[in-house]
N, C-alpha and C positions, 0 to 999 in steps of 0.2 A: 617617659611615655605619656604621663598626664596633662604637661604642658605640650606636649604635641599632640596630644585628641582634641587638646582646649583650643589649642589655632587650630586645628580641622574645623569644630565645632563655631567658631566666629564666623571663620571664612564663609562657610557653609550658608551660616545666616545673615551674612551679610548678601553672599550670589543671591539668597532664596528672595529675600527683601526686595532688590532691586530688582528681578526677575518680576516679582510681585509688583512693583511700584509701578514698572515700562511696561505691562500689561493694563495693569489698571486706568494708565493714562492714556493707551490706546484704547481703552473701551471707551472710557470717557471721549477720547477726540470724536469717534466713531458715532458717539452716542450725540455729539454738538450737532456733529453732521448733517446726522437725520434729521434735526431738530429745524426747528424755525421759528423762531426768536423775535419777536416784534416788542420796544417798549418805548413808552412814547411820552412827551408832557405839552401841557396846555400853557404855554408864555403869559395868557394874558387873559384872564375871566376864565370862564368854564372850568374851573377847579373843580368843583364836585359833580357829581353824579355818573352816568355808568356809561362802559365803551362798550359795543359790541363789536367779535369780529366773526364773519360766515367765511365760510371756505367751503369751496368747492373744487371736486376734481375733473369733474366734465359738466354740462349743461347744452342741453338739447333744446331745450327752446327760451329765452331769456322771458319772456313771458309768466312762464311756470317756475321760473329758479329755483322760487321760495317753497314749491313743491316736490322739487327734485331732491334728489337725498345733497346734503349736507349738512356739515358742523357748525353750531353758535356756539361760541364761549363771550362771556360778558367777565369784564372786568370795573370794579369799583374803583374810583380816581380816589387819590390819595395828595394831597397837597399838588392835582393837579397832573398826576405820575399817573400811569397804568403800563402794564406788561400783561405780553403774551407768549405761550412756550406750547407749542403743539410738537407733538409726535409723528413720526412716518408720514413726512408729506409726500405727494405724490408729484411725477415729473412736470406734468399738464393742472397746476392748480390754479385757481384763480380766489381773491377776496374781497372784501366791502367789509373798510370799516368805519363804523358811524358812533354817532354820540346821541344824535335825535331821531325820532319817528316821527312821521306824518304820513294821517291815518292807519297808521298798521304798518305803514313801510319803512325800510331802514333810509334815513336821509344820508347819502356817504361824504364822508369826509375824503376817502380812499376808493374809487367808484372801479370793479373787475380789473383789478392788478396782478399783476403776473407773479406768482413767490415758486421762492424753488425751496429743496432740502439745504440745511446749512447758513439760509438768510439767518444773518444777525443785525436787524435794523434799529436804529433810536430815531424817531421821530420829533422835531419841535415844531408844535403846531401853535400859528398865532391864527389869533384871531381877528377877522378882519372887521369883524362891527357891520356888516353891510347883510339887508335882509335877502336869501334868496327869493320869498316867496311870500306874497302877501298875507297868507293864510298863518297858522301857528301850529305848533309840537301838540302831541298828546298833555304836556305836564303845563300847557300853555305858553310856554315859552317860544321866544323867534328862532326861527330853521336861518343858520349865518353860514356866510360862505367864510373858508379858513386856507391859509397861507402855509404851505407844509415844507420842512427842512429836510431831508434826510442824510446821516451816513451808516458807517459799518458794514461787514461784509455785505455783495451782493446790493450795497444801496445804487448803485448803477444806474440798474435797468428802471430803480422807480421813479429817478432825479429825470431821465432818458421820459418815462411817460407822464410825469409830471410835466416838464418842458413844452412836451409836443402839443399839449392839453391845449395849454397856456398860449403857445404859439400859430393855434390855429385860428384866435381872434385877430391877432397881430395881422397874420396875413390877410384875413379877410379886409379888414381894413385896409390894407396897402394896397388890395386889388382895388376897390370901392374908390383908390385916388388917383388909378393909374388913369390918364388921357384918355376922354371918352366913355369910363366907367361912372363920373359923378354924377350926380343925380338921378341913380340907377331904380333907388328907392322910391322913385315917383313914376318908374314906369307904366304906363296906361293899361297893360293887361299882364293875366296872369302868364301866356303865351311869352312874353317877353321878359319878365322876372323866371322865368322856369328856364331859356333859354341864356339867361346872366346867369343862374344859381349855377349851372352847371360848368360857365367859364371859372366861375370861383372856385369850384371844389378842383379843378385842374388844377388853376392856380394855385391854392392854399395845397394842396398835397405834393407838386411839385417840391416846394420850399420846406415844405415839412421833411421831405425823403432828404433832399440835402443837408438838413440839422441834424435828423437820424444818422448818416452817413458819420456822424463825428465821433458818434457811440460805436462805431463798429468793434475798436480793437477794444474798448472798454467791459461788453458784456459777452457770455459766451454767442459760441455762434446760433446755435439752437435756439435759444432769448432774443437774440437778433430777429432771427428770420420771422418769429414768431409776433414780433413788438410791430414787424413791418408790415405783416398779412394784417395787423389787427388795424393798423392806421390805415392801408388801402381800401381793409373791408368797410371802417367805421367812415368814413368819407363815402364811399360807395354809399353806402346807406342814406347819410344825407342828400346824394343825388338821386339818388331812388324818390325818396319823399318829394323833391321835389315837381317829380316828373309824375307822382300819382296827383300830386294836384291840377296839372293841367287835364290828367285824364278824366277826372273828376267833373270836370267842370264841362266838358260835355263838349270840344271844343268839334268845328266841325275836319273830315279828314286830311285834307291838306295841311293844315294847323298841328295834327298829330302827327302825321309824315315828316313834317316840318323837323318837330323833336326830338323822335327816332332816328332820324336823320344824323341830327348833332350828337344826340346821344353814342350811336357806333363810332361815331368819329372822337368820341370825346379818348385825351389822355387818360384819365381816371379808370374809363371803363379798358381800356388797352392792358393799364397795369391789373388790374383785377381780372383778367382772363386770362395772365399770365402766372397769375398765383399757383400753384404747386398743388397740385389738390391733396398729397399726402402729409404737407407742411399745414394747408388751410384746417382738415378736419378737426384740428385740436386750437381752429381757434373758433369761438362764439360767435364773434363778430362777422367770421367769414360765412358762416351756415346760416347766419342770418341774413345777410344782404345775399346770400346767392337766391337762397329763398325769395325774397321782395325781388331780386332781378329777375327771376322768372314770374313771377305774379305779372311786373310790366312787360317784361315780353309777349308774353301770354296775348295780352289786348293790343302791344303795338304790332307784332309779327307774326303772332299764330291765329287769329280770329277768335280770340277766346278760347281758346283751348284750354282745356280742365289741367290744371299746374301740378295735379298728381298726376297725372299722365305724362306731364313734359319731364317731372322727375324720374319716371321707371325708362325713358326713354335718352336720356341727357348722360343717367348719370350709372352708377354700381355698386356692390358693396355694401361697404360701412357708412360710405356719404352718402350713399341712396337712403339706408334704412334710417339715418339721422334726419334728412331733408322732411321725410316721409313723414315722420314722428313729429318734427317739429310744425310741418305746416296742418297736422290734425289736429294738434293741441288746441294753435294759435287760432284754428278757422272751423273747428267743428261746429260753434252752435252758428255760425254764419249758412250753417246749409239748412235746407229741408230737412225733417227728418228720417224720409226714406232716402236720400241723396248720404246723407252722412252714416246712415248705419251699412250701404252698401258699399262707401270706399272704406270705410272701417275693418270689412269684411275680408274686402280686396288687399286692403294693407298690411291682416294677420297673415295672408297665404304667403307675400312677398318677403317682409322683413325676418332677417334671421335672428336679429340680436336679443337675448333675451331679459335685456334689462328695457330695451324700446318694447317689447312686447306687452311688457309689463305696464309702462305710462299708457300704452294705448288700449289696456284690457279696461284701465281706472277710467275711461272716457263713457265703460257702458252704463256708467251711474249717470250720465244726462240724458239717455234714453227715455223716451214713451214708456212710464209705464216702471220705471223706476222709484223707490223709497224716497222720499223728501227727508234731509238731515232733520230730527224733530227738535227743530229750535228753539227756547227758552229763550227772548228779549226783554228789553225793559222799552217801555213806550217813555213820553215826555213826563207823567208823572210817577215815574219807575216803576210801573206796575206789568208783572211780568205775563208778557204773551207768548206761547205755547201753538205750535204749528197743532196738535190735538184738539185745539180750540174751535177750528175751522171746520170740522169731521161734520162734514154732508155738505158743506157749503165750496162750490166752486172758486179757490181763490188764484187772483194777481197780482203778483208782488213785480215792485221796481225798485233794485240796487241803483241808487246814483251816491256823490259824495259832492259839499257845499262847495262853489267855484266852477262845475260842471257843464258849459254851455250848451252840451248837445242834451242833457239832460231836462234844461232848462226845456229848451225847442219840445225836448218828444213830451215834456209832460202839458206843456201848453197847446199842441197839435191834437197830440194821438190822446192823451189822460185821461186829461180832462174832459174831455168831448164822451169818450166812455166811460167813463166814473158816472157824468150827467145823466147818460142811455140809463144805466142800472140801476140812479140812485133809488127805486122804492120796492127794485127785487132783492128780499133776502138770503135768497140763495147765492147772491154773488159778492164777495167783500175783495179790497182793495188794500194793498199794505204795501209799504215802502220800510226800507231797510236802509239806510245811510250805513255808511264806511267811514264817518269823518273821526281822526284821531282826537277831537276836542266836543266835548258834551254839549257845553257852551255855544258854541259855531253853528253844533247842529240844529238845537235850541230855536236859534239866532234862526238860522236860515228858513225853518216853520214857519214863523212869523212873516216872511217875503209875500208866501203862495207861487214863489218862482217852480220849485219841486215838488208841491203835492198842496193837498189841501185837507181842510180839518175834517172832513167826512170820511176820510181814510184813517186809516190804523198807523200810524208813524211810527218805528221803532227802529232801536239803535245797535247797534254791534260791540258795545261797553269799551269802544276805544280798541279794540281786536284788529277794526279796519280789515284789511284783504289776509290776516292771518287766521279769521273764524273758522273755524270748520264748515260753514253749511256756505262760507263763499271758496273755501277750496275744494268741498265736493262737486260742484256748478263750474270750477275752473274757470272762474270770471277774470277776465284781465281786461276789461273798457268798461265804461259806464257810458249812457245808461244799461242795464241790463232785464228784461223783462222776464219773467216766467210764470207760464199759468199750470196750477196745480189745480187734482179732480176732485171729487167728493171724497177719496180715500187718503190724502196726502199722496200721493202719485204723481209722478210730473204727467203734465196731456201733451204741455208743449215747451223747447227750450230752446228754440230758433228763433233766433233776433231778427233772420232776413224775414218768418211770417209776422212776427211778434212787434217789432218797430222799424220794419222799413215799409208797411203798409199803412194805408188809410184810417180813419178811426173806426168806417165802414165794415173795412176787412177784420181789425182785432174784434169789433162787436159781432161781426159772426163767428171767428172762431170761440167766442168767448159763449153764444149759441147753443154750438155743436157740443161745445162741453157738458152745457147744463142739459142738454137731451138723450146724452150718453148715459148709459147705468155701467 
């Protein structure tokens, strides 16, 4: 009997073990699953210092990203290695991942890539030695463009949007040699270059959807359909741009008819009105260019019509409440003040979602009459300035960053001319706030007189760039950026359209009406 309880007794622990072991390794698979795995190495230089990676699970206006809720994890290079292991990703994520900053912003190596649960990626990243941008990093260092390998599960779809990246200059060029296209680049107006851009983006997404085609059976279909809204939207886009520049430039209407003309006819626009709107909402790129195609609609077919209005009209739902949100972000301080607090108003009754409710409640801190962040800067010989400092004195402050053209323009237009008006009342002081990621640059830039001059208060954002606090309360996403605050730190005014798209005439009177205000 005792060596038969003894085999029960093995047996028994042998089932339990492996009972134990094929669970545990199902939790474990289950647990890969979820997971998302990125690890990565640098082939050539950039061995040391830090990766970061963001994720995001939706994004309403690309604009704000960095405001929208998402994850940073930062990883330390290690002989040029870095790994990532995040948790419960979600179906709809997107990421950017970079090595350098410039001014405050992530420079990406990996620019809104599509990840899912269960990627298991290794990255070999060379470097290609070639500057993107003449300016430099926070740590001084050059911003370089890089050559990226990928496999392991799921590497697919990133090889798939890396490709098409890549292959959208190929085409451009092969259009640029087709018969009749050469010498495009010398064309005599912008009417005729806005009318070629748009044969290109035919072309070049034509041949891209064909490349894509080759990926079908390779990634799911979902990633598919999704990889292709994002290529027809980001194309779209580019055509869009296009076609704001001839609006821009004032052309007369037959010239515009001209455009719009092409424009309806165009392929591009054909495949992107055919997009799926329950496949598009979850992609960025789509929300954004539906967005700017209604902005140029607007002025080529509707007479100007207000483009929140062509949204509650066009569109429903969750694309509506998204469109809505996105285009208040992006164009609130572009309005009047009373213009903007009444579609703000009108936008609470419409949207239902109450995470849009929420980005558009955070808009009423650019209000008349709203707290100014009380910011601590350091000027050019780090001595620190205090929005407190100002208390009874009318101040204007100007966000720009060094490289800025339009910058340059408004401070030598509009600034300067009112700087001159005011220099010997004390009631009214002048401060500028650079964003540049390099102390040095900004320094530099001082010295020009291109962005300000020495009778103003010059002070810096410690390398923060667009991630300070008092430029994410302002939700500033262009430079230049002007805002006049009252004797209380209070905003008076944070509309760019009265603030610097007027005469130096008009900001020296609203500039007036402040100091007579109590």
């Amino acid at each position: 009997m005792k060596i038969q309880a003894t085999i029960y007794c093995v047996i028994f622990t042998a089932i339990s073990s492996f009972n134990l072991s094929e669970s545990y390794g199902i939790t474990e698979k289950k647990k890969i699953e979820d997971q998302l795995n990125l690890t990565g190495q640098f082939i050539n230089e950039d061995l040391d210092g830090t990766v970061k990676l963001y994720l995001w699970t939706d994004i309403v206006s690309p604009s704000n990203k960095f405001r929208e809720p998402h994850r940073v994890l930062s990883a330390k290079l290690k002989k040029g290695r870095f790994a990532f292991q995040i948790e419960s990703v979600k179906t709809n994520a997107y990421i950017i991942l970079s090595k350098d900053d410039l001014n405050g912003n992530p420079m990406p190596i990996l620019d809104m890539y599509r990840v899912q649960q269960g990627d298991q990626i290794h990255m070999k990243i060379h470097h290609k030695g070639k500057l993107r941008f003449a300016n430099r990093a926070d740590s001084g260092n050059p911003i370089y463009d890089y050559q990226v390998q990928f496999s392991g599960r799921g590497s697919n779809k990133y090889q798939c949007r890396y490709h098409l990246d890549s292959l959208k200059k190929v085409y451009a060029d092969d259009f640029h040699k087709l018969p009749g296209n050469k010498g495009v680049d010398n064309m005599p107006t912008i009417l005729e270059m806005t009318q070629n851009a748009i044969k290109s983006e035919d072309y070049t997404t034509i041949h891209q959807l064909k490349y894509l085609e080759t990926y079908r059976s390779k990634i799911p279909q979902h990633i598919f359909a999704l990889i292709k809204v994002d290529l027809i939207s980001t194309n779209m886009n580019n055509e869009l741009n296009f076609i704001g520049t001839t609006i821009n430039q004032s052309y007369n209407e037959t010239d515009i008819n001209r455009v719009a003309e092409q424009f309806n006819t165009s392929k591009l626009v054909t495949l992107f009105n055919d997009i799926d709107k329950d496949t598009g909402i979850n992609s960025i790129a789509f929300t954004t260019s539906t967005l700017e195609k209604l902005k140029k609609e607007s002025v080529l077919f509707y007479k100007n019509k207000p483009v929140h209005q062509l949204i509650t009209e066009k569109y429903n739902g969750q694309l509506r409440d998204k469109l809505i949100t996105a285009y208040l972000i992006k164009e609130y301080s572009f309005f009047s003040n009373t213009e903007a607090q009444k579609i703000l108003s009108d936008a609470k009754k419409i949207i239902k979602i109450p995470a849009y409710l929420t980005m558009l409640e955070a808009l009423t801190n650019l209000n008349v009459g709203s707290s100014l962040y009380p910011f601590e800067l350091p000027d050019k010989n780090n001595k620190i300035v205090k929005l407190s400092d100002f208390r009874g004195k009318v101040l204007f402050i100007d966000f720009f960053y060094t490289g800025c053209s339009n910058c340059v323009g408004y401070y030598k237009k509009t600034i300067s001319v009112t700087e001159e008006y005011f220099k010997n009342n004390p009631d009214v002081s002048f401060v500028t706030i650079s964003i540049d990621g390099n102390k040095q640059q900004w320094l530099k830039s001082l010295k020009t007189d291109q962005y300000t001059s020495e009778n103003a208060i010059n002070l810096y954002t410690n390398g923060l760039g667009g991630t300070h606090p008092l430029i994410k309360q302002l939700k500033i996403t262009g430079y230049p950026h002007p805002i006049l605050i009252d004797r209380e730190g209070k905003i008076y005014n944070n509309t760019y359209k009265e603030l610097g798209q007027n005469t130096p005439n008009d900001l020296i009177a609203i500039i007036k009406k402040a100091l007579a205000s109590k």
